[in-house]
C-alpha positions, 0 to 999 in steps of 0.5 A: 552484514553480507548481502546474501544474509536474509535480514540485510536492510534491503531485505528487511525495508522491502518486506516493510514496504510489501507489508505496509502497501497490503495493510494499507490496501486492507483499510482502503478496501475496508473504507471503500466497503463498509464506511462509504455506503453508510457516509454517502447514502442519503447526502447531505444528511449522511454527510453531516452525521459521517462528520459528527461521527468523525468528530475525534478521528476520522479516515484521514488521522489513520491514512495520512502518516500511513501514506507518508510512511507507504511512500518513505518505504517505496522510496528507500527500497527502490534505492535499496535494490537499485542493483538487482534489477529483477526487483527495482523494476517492480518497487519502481512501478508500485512507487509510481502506482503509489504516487501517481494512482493514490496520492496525486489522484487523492490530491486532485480528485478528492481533497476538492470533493472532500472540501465541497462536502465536508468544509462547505457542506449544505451551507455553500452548495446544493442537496444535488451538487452534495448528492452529484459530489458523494456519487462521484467520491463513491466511485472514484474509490473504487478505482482508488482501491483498485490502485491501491491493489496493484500497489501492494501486488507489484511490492510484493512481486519485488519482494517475491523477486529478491527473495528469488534471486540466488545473490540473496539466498543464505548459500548454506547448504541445506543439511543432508539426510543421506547417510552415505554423505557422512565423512567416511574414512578412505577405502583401501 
């Protein structure tokens, strides 16, 4: 397959990456916007329904292997495009958005809260330490979200720049409707 074929596998992962980072977005925005109020409203409470309501498959069951697969696709189409510069700069920054902003602010910031609210709940901590810790998982997602945004823009700005570049257009030229460009046989 030619590089400049438009289905050439760096093509192909960085449309896959572009397309998974702006579904993920769609459902942390969707998490952020319509489940967390009615989870977090009236802690502890609204805790305990949330965890009743989550019973067979909760937020977790739908973003962990959607984040495996985010951070696989970021990695192989930062490897894919390591020669066209344009572009690997830009899958570069949204896998460092991707693993910095998302999961390791996950894994610091909200795998504790998640534990004080859910696991311990009522049973090991406070109405106000459960309030003060729904307050605090409620705001930290909107910067969540807000990471995740720039995730999903700076992928598709690679994308945006490998489709730009000339090196990876189909050459074909594209068919004339001039007439005059037709083969005409030599004047005399």
């Amino acid at each position: 397959m030619s590089s400049s074929h438009p289905y050439a596998p760096r093509t192909v992962v960085a449309v896959a990456y572009s397309w998974i980072t702006l579904i993920a977005f769609g459902g942390i925005l969707a998490e952020t916007i319509i489940l967390y109020p009615n989870i977090f409203h009236d802690a502890p409470a609204s805790l305990e329904e949330a965890d009743r309501f989550f019973s067979q498959a909760g937020p977790g069951d739908y973003f962990r292997p959607l984040g495996a697969a985010t951070v696989v696709l970021a990695v192989a189409t930062v490897v894919l495009l390591r020669h066209h510069r344009a572009a690997r700069l830009w899958a570069a920054a949204s896998l460092c958005t991707l693993v910095a902003g998302e999961f390791a602010f996950s894994a610091l910031y909200f795998w504790p809260r998640n534990t004080i609210m859910f696991d311990e709940g009522p049973a090991v901590h406070s109405v106000e330490v459960l309030r003060q810790t729904a307050a605090e998982f409620e705001t930290g997602h909107w910067v969540r979200m807000a990471v995740s945004g720039v995730t999903a823009v700076l992928a598709f700005v690679a994308l945006f720049r490998l489709m730009q570049n000339p090196q990876f257009r189909d050459e074909r030229p594209a068919p004339s409707s001039n007439l005059t460009d037709v083969a005409s046989p030599p004047r005399r």
